[in-house]
N, C-alpha and C positions, 0 to 999 in steps of 0.2 A: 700604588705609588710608582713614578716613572725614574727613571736612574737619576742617584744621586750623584754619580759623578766619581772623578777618581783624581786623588792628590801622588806626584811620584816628585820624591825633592831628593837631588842627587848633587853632591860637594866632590865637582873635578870629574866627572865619570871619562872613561874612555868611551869610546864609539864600542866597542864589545857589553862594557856594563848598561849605556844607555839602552840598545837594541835587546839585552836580557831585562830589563825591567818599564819599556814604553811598552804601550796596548801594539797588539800584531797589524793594526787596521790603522795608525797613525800615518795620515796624511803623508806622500813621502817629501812635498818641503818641507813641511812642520821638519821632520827628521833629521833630511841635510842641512838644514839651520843649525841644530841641535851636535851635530855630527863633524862640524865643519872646524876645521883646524882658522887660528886668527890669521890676520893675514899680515897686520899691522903692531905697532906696540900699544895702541889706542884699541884695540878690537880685544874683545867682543863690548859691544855693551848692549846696554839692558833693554830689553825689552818685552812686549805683552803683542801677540799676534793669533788673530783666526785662524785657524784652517780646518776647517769644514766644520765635524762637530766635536773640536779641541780649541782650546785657547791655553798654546805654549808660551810660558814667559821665561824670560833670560834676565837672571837679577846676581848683581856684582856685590860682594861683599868687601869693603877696604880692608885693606889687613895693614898695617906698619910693619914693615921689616926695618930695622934699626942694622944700621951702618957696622 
């Protein structure tokens, strides 16, 4: 059988947690995507991208915070 593949789901990670738990071989835009502080009040959002033999996706959860 050939790789099944590998699932990493991380809630807020820093750039130090990401980098201890992505594969060593990770693309390095996949990464600096991953890595990259927002820039906006509207950023990050979601999304599902290639890079090479990875497909990194960025998925936003709503949360309510009550006034």
């Amino acid at each position: 059988m050939g790789d099944t593949g590998r699932w990493t789901d991380l809630l807020d990670p820093s750039p130090d947690e990401l980098r201890a738990n992505l594969p060593a071989d990770l693309h390095p835009t996949a990464l600096a995507l991953l890595v990259a502080q927002p820039v906006a009040d509207d950023q990050p959002r979601s999304r599902i991208e290639s890079h090479d033999t990875y497909v990194v996706g960025v998925l936003l959860i709503a949360v309510v915070v009550p006034d």
